[in-house]
C-alpha positions in Angstrom: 21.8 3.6 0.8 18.7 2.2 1.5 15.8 3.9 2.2 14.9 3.9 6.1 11.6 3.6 7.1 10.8 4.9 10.9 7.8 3.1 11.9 6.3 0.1 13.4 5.1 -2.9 11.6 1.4 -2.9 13.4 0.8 0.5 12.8 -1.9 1.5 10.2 0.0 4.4 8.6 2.9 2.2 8.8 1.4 -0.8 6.9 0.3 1.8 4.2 3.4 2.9 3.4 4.9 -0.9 3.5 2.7 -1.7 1.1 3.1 0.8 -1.6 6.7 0.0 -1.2 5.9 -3.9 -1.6 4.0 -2.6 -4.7 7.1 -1.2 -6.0 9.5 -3.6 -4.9 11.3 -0.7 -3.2 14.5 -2.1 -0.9 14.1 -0.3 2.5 15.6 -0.6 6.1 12.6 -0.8 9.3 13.2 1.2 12.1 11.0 0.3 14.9 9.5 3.0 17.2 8.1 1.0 20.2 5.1 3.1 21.5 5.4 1.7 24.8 8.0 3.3 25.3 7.1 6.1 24.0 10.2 6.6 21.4 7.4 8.6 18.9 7.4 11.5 21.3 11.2 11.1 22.2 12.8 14.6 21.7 15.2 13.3 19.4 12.2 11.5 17.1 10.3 14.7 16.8 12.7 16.5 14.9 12.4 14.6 12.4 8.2 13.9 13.0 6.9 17.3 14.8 3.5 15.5 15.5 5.1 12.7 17.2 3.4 10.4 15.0 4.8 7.1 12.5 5.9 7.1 10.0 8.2 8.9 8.6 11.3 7.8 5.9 14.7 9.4 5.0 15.6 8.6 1.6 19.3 9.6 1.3 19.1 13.6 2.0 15.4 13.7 2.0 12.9 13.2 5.1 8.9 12.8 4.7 6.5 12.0 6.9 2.3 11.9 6.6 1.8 8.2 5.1 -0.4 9.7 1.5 2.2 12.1 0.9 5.1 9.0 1.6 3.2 6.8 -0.9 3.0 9.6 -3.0 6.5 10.3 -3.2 7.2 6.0 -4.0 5.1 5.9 -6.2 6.5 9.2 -8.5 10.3 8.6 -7.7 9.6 4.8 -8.4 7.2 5.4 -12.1 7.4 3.1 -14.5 8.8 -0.2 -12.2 5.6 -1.2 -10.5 5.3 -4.8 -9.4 1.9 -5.2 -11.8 3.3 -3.7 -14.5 1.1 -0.6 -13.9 2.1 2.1 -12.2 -0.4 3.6 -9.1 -0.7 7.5 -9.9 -1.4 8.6 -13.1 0.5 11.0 -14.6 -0.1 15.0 -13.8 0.1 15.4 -17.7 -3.0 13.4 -18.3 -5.6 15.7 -16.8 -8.3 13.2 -16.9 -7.3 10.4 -15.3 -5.0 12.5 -12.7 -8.6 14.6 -11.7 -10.4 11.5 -11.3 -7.3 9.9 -9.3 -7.5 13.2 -6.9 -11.0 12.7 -6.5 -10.6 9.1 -5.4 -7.6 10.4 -2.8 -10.2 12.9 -1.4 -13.5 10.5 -1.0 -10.8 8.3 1.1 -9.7 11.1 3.5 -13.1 12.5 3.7 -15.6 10.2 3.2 -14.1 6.9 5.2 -11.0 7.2 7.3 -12.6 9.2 9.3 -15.2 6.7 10.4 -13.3 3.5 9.7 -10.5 5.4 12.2 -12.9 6.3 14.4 -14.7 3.2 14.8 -10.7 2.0 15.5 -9.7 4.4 17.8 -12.9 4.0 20.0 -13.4 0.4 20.0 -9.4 -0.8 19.7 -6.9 2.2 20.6 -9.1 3.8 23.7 -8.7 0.3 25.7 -5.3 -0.3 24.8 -4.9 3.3 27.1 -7.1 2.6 29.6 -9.9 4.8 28.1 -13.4 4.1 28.1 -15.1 3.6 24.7 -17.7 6.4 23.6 -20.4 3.5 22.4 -23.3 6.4 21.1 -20.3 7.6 18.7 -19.1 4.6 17.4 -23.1 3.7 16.6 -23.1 7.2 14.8 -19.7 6.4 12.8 -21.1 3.0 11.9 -24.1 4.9 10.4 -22.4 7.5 8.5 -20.0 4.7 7.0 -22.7 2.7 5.6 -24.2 5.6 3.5 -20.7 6.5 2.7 -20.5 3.5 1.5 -23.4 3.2 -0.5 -22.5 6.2 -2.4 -18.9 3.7 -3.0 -21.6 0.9 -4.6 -22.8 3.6 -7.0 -19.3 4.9 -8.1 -18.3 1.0 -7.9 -21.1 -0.1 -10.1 -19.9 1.8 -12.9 -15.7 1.0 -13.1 -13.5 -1.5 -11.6 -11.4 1.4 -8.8 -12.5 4.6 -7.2 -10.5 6.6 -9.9 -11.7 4.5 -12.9 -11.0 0.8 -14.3 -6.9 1.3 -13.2 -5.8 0.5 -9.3 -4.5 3.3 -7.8 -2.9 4.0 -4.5 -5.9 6.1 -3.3 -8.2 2.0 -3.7 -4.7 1.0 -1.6 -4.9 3.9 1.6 -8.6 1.8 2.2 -6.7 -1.3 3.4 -5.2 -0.4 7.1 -8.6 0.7 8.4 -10.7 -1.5 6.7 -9.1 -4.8 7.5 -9.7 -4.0 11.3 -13.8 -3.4 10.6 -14.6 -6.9 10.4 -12.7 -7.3 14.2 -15.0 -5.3 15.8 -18.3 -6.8 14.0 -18.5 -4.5 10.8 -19.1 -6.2 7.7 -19.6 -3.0 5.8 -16.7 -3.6 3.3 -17.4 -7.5 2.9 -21.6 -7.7 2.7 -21.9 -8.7 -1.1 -25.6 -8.8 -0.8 -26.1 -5.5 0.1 -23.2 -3.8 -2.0 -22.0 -6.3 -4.2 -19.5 -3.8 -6.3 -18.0 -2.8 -2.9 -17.5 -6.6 -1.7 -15.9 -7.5 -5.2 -13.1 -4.3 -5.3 -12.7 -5.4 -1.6 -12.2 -8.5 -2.1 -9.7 -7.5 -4.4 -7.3 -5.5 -2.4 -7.3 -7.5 0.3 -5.8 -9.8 -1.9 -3.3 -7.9 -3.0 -0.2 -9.6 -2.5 2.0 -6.4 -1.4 -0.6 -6.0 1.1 -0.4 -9.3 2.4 3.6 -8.8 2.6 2.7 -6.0 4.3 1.2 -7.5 7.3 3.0 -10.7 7.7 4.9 -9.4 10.8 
């Protein structure tokens, strides 16, 4: 059976997990929760997701929601048959590399989803609802991003990925929240004259062609 995926295909956490399974070349079945009608807080979808929130999968008797740890389970139950050839986490037995790779999953969460998200969900998501954008806090997140992002230049300028000279999925969780900066007039990601390291690995993963899959809905 085919693994189902309970999502929608515009969703951010959605699209991250769509494209970990494109990097796999993993067979799965869409099931689309349409916000507008609020199906994510239907009774009957919050068993399965308590936080009312996409996605989550069932994989024959097993259910997991939270898109990192969903990539993470792809990318372990699917080792060794990566698209590239490569596969995205490194193995727990190779202490090195699976420290760095941890690393690079924690400067994500902490160091730019938060302000690529927030800049998202003040400028895009608050609208959408009919709620007035906090302007003084997106001007803040803006700010913190860009020194977050210089500190990206300096880890950047001295290996290929966040977790060393080998893509992992923690370079990959960058993409939904990135690729909406430039719509509301953030170049942080793409200005190559002021953090030429950052534009190149950018660059790169937007051009990743499961990521591009990904978003062809």
């Amino acid at each position: 059976m085919a693994l189902k995926l309970y999502g929608n295909p515009f969703s951010t956490c959605t699209r991250r997990v769509i494209t970990v399974l494109k990097e796999y070349n993993v067979p799965y079945e869409m099931v689309v929760i349409d916000f507008s009608k609020g199906e994510h807080k239907a009774p009957g979808f919050v068993e399965h997701q308590p936080f009312g929130q996409v996605p989550y999968i069932v994989d024959n008797d097993l259910e997991v929601y939270e898109s990192r740890a969903i990539c993470r389970y792809i990318a372990e139950k699917y080792r060794g048959k990566a698209v590239s050839g490569k596969d995205l986490v490194p193995l727990a037995s190779d202490l090195k590399a699976f420290a760095k790779f941890e690393q690079a999953v924690s400067i994500e969460s902490s160091n730019f989803d938060p302000f690529a998200g927030g800049i998202a969900l003040e400028r895009v998501y608050k609208p959408l609802k009919g709620i007035n954008t906090n302007e003084p806090l997106v001007v803040s997140y803006i700010a913190i991003l860009e020194g977050k992002l210089d500190a990206y230049e300096k880890i950047l300028s001295k290996q290929k990925y966040l977790a060393g000279d080998d893509i992992t999925i923690a370079d990959l969780f960058h993409l939904p929240y990135g690729t909406m900066l430039p719509q509301q007039g953030v170049d942080a990601l793409e200005n190559a004259q002021k953090r030429p390291n950052v534009a190149r690995w950018w660059k790169e993963l937007i051009s990743r062609p499961s990521w591009i899959a990904a978003t062809s809905n």
